[in-house]
Every structure is written in C-alpha cells, then in structure tokens.
DRENLO-125973 format. One record per residue (C-alpha): x, y, z; residue number from 1; residue in one letter. Coordinates in Angstrom, 3 decimals. Example, Ala and Ser with C-alpha at 12.3 -4.5 7.8 and 13.67 -1.06 7.14 Angstrom:
px|py|pz|seq|type
12.300|-4.500|7.800|1|A
13.670|-1.060|7.140|2|S
This chain:
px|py|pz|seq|type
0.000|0.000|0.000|1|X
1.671|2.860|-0.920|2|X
0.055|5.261|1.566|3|X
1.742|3.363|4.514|4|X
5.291|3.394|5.341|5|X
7.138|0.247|6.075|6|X
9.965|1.609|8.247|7|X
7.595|2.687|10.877|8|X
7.407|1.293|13.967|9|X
3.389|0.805|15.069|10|X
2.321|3.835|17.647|11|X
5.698|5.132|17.295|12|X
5.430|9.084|17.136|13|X
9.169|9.609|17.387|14|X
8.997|8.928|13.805|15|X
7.202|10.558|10.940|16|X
6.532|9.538|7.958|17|X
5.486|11.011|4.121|18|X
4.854|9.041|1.609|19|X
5.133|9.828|-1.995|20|X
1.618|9.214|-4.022|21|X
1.220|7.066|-7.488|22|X
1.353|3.844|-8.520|23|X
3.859|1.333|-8.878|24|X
6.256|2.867|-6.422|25|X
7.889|2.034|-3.366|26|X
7.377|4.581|-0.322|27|X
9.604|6.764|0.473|28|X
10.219|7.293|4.409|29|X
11.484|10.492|5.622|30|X
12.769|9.653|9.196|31|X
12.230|12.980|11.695|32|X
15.245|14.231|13.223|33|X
17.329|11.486|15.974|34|X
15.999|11.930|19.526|35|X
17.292|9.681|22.552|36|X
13.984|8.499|24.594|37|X
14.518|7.158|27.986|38|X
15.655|4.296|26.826|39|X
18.618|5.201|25.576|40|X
19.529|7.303|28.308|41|X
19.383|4.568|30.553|42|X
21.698|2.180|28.484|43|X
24.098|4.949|28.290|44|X
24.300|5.325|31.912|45|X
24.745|1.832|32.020|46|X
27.435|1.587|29.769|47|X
28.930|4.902|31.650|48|X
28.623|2.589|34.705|49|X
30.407|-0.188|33.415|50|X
33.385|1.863|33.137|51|X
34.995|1.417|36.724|52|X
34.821|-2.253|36.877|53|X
36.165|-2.794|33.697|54|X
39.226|-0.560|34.236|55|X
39.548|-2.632|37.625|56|X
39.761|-5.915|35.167|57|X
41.768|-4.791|32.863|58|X
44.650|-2.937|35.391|59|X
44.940|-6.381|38.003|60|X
45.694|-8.447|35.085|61|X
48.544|-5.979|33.804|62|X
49.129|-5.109|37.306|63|X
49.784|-9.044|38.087|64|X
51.259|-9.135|34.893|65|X
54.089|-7.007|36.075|66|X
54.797|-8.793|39.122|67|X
55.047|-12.050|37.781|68|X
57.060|-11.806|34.713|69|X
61.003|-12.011|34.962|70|X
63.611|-9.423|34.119|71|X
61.805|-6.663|36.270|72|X
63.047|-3.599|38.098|73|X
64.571|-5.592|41.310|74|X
65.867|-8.193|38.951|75|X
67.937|-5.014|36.986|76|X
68.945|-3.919|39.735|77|X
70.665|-7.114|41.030|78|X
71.790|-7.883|37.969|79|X
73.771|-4.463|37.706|80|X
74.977|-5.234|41.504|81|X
76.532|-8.155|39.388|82|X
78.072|-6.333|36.687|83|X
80.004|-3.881|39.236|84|X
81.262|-6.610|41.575|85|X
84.603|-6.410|41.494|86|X
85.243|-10.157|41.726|87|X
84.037|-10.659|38.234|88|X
83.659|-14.127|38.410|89|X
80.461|-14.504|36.447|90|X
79.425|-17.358|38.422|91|X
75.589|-17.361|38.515|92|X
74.781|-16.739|42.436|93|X
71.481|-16.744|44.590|94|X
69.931|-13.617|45.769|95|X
71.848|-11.972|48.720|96|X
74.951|-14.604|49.029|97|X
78.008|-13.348|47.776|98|X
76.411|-10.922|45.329|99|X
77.514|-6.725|45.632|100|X
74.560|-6.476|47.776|101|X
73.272|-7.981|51.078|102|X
70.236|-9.678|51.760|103|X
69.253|-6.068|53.813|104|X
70.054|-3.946|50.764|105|X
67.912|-6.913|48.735|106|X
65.068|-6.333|51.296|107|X
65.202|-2.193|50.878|108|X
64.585|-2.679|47.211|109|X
61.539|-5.063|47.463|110|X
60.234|-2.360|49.488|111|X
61.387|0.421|47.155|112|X
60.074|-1.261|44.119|113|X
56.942|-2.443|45.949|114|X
57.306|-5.976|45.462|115|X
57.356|-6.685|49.276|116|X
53.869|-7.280|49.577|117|X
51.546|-9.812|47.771|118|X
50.303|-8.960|44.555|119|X
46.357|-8.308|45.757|120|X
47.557|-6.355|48.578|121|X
49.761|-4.568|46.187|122|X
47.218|-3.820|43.700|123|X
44.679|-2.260|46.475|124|X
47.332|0.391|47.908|125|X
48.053|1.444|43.884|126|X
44.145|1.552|43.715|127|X
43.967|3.620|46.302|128|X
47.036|5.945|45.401|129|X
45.475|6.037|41.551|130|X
41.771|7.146|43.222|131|X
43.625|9.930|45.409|132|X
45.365|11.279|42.172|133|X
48.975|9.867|42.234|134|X
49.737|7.411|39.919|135|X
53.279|6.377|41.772|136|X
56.826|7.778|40.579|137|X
58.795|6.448|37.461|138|X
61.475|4.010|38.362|139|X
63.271|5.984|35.507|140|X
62.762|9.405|35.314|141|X
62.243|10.095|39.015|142|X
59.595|12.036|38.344|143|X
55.650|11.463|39.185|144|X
54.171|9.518|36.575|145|X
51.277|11.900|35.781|146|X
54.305|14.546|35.576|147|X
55.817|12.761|32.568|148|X
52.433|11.216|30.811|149|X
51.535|14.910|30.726|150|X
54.845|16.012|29.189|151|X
53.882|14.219|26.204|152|X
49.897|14.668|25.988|153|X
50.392|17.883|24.088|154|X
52.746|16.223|21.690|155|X
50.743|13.155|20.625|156|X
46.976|15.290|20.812|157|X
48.595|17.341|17.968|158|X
49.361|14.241|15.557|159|X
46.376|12.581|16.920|160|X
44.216|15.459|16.278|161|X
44.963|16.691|12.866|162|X
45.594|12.574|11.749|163|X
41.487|12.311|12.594|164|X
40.418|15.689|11.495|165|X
42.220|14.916|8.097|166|X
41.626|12.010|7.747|167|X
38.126|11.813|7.677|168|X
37.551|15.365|6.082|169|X
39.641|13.569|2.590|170|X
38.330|9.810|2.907|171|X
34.641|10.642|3.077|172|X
34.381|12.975|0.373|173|X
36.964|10.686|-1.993|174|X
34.900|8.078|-0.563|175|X
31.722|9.648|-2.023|176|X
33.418|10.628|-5.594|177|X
34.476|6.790|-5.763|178|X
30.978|5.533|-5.323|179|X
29.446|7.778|-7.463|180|X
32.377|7.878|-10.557|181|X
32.884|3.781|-10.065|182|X
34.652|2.492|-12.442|183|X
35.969|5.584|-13.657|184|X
39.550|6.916|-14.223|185|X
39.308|8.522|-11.314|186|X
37.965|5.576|-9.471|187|X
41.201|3.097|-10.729|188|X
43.673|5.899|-9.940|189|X
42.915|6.545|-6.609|190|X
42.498|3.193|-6.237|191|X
45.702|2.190|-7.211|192|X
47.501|5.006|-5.213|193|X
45.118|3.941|-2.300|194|X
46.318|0.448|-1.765|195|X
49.650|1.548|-2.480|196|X
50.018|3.007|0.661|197|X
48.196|0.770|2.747|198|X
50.555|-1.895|1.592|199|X
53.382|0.116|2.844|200|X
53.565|0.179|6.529|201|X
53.795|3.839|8.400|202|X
57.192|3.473|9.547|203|X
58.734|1.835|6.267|204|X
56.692|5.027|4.460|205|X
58.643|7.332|7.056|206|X
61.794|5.563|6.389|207|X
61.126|6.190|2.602|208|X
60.289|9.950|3.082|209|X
63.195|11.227|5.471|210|X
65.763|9.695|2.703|211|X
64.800|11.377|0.315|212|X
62.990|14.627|1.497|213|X
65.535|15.091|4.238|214|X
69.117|13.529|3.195|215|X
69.106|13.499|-0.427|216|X
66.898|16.902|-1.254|217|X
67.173|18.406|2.137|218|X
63.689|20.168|1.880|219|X
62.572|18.976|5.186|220|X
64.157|18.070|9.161|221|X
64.414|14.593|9.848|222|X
62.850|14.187|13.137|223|X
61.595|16.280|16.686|224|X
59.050|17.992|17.008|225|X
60.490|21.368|16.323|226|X
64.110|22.716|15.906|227|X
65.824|23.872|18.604|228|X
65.658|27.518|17.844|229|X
62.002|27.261|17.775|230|X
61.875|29.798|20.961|231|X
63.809|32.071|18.819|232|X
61.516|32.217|15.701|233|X
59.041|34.580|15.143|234|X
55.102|33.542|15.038|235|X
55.444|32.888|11.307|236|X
59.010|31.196|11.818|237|X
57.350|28.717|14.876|238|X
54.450|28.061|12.444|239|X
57.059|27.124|9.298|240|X
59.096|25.105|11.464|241|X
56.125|23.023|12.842|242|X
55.111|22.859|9.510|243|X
58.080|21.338|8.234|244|X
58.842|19.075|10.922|245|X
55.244|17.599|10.923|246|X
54.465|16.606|7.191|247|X
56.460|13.554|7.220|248|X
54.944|12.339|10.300|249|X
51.626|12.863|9.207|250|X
51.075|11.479|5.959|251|X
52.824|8.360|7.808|252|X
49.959|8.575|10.297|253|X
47.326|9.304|7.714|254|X
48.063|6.585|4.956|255|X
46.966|3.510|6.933|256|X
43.888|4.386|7.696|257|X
42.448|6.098|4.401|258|X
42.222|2.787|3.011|259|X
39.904|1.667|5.646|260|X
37.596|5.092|5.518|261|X
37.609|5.520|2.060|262|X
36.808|1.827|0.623|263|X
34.412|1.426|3.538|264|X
32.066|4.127|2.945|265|X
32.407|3.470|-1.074|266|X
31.247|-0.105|-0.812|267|X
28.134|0.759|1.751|268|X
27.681|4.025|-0.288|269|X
27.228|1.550|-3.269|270|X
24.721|-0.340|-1.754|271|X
22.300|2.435|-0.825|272|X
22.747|4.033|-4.387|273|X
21.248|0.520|-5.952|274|X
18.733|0.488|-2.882|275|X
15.061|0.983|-3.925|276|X
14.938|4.008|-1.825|277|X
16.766|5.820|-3.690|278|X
16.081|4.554|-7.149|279|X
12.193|5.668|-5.933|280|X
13.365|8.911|-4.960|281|X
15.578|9.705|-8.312|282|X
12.586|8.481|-10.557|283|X
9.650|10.910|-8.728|284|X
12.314|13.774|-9.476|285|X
14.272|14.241|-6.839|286|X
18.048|15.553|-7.748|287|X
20.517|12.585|-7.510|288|X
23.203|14.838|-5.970|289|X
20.231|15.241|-3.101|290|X
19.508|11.481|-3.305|291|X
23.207|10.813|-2.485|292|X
23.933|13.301|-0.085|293|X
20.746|13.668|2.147|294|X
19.287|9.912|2.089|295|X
22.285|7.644|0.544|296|X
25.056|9.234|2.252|297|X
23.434|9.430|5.770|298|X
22.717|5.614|5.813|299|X
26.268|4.984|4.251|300|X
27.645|7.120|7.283|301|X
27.046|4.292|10.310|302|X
29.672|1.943|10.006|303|X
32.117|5.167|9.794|304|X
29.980|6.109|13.148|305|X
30.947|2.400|14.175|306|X
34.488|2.822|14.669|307|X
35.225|6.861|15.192|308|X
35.372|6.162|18.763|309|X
38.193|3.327|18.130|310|X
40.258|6.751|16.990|311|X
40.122|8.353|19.741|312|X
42.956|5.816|21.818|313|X
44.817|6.720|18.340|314|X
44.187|10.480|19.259|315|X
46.370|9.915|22.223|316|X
48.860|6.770|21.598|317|X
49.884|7.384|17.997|318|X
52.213|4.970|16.671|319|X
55.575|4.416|18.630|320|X
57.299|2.916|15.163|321|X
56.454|6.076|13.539|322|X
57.416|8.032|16.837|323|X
60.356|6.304|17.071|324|X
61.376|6.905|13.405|325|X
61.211|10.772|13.453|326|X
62.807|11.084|17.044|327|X
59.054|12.306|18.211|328|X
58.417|12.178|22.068|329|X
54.952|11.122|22.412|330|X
52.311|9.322|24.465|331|X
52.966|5.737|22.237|332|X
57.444|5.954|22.159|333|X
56.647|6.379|26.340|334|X
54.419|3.210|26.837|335|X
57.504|1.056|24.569|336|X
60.023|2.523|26.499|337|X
58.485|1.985|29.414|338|X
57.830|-1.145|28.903|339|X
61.245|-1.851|27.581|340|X
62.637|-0.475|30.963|341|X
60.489|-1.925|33.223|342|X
59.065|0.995|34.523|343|X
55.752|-0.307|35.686|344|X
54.608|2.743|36.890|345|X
54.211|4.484|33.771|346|X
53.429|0.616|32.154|347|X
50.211|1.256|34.478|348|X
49.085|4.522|33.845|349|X
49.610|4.222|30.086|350|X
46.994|1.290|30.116|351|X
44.805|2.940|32.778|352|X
44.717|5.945|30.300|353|X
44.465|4.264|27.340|354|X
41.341|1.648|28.503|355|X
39.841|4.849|29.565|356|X
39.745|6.186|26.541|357|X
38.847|3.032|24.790|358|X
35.626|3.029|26.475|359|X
34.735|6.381|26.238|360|X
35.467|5.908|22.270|361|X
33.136|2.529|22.424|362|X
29.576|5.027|24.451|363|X
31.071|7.702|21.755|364|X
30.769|5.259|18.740|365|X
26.902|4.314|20.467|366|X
26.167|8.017|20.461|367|X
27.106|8.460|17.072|368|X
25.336|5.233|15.232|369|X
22.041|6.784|16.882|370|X
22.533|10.229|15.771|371|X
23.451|8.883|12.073|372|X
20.250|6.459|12.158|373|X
17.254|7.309|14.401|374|X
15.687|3.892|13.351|375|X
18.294|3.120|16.579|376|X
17.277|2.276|19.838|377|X
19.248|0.847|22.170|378|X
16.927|-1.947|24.780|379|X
C-alpha cells in the first residue's frame, strides 16, 4: 500500500513519515530528526557505569602481569649489583649470598620497588594511590608519573588530532566521488595510489620519506618535534618550522587508515545508491546529488559512526614505530620505552589511560550510530 510506510514502527510518534503518491512505487520514508527516549539514556548510563569495573579488570591483570614476569626492576637492579662486583667471576649466584649487595640492601629494594607485599595487597594500595590522584613515581625518570604522561599529551593530541580531522575530512568525500564515478579513471587511480600506501607500513613510508625529502633533497628536518631555535623564531618562523617538521609524520599517520575510511564508505555508499529508496526517490524527481547526499550518504555514514570512537585511543597513543622513526616524544614511544625499561609505573598509567579512553570511544561510537540512524534504539 503505498500510503503506509514500512519503516515505521506501530504507535511510534518519534517517527514521521510522508509518503510519496502514485502507482507502482515504493514509499519513500522520511525519518524525523534522531531523539534519545529514555531508553537510551538509561543504556548509556549503564554503559557509563560499566566503566569502573572494567578498568579494575583490565589494570589487576597488567598489574599481576608485572609482578610475575622475569627481568623486572629488582631483577635489573641485582643484575647491575653483578656487573660492578669487582670479583668478576660470572658465576651465577642466589639472591643476597656473595652478590655486591646484602640480603638487607635486597630487602630495601623489594620495598622500594613495591614488590614486598603480595600482589592483591599490592594492587589495592596502587588503587587507592590512583583514586587519590597519584599514579606512583617512574622508576626511571624520578619524576611522578602523571608529571611525565603529561609532558607528552600535548605532543601526541597534535598528531592525533589533525591525523582524525584529516583524515576523515579527505576519505569521506573521496569516498563519495568513488561511489558515485565507479569504475571511472578517477575511481582506478585513486584506487591504485590507495592500496599503495596501505601496503606500505607507516614506519617503512617514514623511512622512505626522510631519505629522500631530508638527506638526499634536504627540503625537510628529519625528526623532533620542532628545531631547537624554535623559541627564537618569530610567530610565522614557529608556524614554518612546525610545519616542516610535521608533514612527514603525518602522511605516515594518515596513509593507513584512508584505506579503511575511504573503501568502507564506497562499498556501503554503493549499496544504498542501488537500494530501492533511492532509485524511488531519483525516478519521482528528486536531484541525484540530493539522493546521495541527504538519504544515501546518511545511511552509508554508520559503520564510519561504528568505529570513530576506536580513533580516539589513536588520538592519544599514535604509533611508537612512527614516533620512534622521526625522534618524536609522544604518548605511544613512552608506553615502549616503558615497557622496555620496566618501569611499571608508567606501564600502568599508560593502560589505565588508554582503557579509559577506549571506552569512552566505544559510548562515543553508540552516540554516534544513533545520531546517524534514528531507526536506533538501544533496549
């Protein structure tokens, strides 16, 4: 029956519906504008909820993690007792007989380190430090953890922030000219350039780029984050030199993931386009550059809503190989290092920061696929 539209739900008001008379057509449903009932609101205080107990989860597995593994902090530190002892004889020995330290000194670093305690017991007075604001010192910097995770946060929020912002404002538009022009010219060349760099990895890419840009032309710095006259610049001078010194790092960020944006919204873009929606809506008059944008485009749009909150850990951790390429000290270079050192500490802010924003990004991502499609309600 063409005066009744199949998308509605039955004494649903949130949703209205016109229909386009005459015969032989489908109905076209014009969904009103996204609004979050009750319903919603209480699944996303649930899910808001849900938060605490699985950051408890995930930081007493890394926690226990930490203490159970081999080659830790204490372990170092005996092990350079080792090195210095003057005997030299490279005999392996037990802890605290006949090693450069006593079984005393052993004892002080248990306690220093924190390993002097049992793991749960452990875990409960970091808890309670972490709830109080003080997420312990670094066993290598000597500083307070929070201290040097916020030295970098302004560092990787810059790459992280113009990475997403550019990355999406290019994919979905290219996205949109490959669906419509498929099988064009245009389509097989961007194509082509598309999956040639997602076959390259970031770092390789930034490898690639520093040869040539920096060593053999010598257009561009090779790594940091700015020069080390940067204070010394004017305002124009600063804004050149961060210019220079972050191109190369971000078309390393930005070429993994514009295969994924692009080829993802082309492919459900393509869908819609041959959906009977839209073939309705072309043949009762409506412009096709209106059918795309305001009905095909709009559907096209939720799996892109899907995973936006997956970026936003990205936003913040970056990628240490790329980091670690261009000499860039940010959020991702300090959880390898850390790791790499030891220095549990940091190891258990970085995940406490990072799971955070994980699930933050997950609600966001929720928020998002009902905005994009009010036919969404969460039970």
């Amino acid at each position: 029956n063409p005066s009744t539209c199949a998308l509605r739900p039955p004494n649903d008001p949130k949703f209205a519906c016109t229909t386009l008379q005459g015969p032989s057509t489908y109905a076209l449903a014009t969904l009103s504008k996204p609004t979050f009932c009750p319903t919603m609101r209480d699944y996303f205080l649930k899910r808001l909820l849900l938060i605490p107990p699985t950051l408890i989860g995930v930081t007493i597995i890394v926690f226990a993690v930490t203490r159970i593994v081999p080659g830790g902090p204490l372990e170092r530190a005996i092990m350079e007792a080792q090195v210095m002892d003057a005997s030299g004889s490279g005999a392996t020995q037990s802890a605290g007989q006949g090693m450069a330290i006593s079984e005393a000194q052993l004892e002080q670093l248990r306690a220093y380190y924190g390993f002097d305690k049992p793991i749960l017991e452990s875990y409960f007075i970091w808890t309670g430090k972490v709830l109080r604001g003080d997420l312990g010192s670094s066993y290598r910097y000597n500083e307070p953890v929070w201290d040097v995770i916020k030295s970098r946060f302004p560092i990787s929020i810059y790459y992280g922030l113009i990475t997403l912002v550019l990355t999406y404002a290019i994919c979905i538009p290219l996205g949109v000219l490959k669906a419509v022009r498929h099988r064009t010219p245009v389509d097989t060349a961007s194509s082509i350039l598309i999956f040639i760099g997602y076959a390259i990895p970031g770092y390789a890419l930034g490898s690639l780029l520093m040869l040539y840009f920096s060593v053999r032309l010598e257009w561009l710095p090779m790594g940091g984050f700015v020069s080390f006259s940067f204070e010394d610049k004017s305002t124009y001078g600063q804004f050149i030199d961060l210019l220079e010194h972050s191109a190369m790092p971000l078309i390393c960020y930005m070429v993994g993931s514009f295969a994924l944006v692009t080829l993802l919204l082309k492919n459900h873009l393509m869908d819609n386009l041959a959906a009977d929606y839209v073939r309705t809506a072309v043949a009762k008059g409506v412009p096709f550059r209106q059918s795309v944008l305001k009905h095909a485009l709009r559907n096209s749009l939720i799996p892109i809503a899907t995973t936006f909150g997956q970026n936003i850990t990205l936003l913040v951790g970056g990628s240490f190989l790329i980091e670690r390429v261009f000499d860039i000290d940010g959020f991702g270079l300090l959880g390898l290092t850390s790791i790499l050192d030891r220095d549990y500490p940091v190891v258990m802010g970085t995940v406490l920061l990072a799971s955070l924003l994980l699930l933050i990004g997950n609600i966001l991502s929720d928020i998002l696929v009902a905005l994009v499609d009010p036919r969404i309600r969460f039970q």
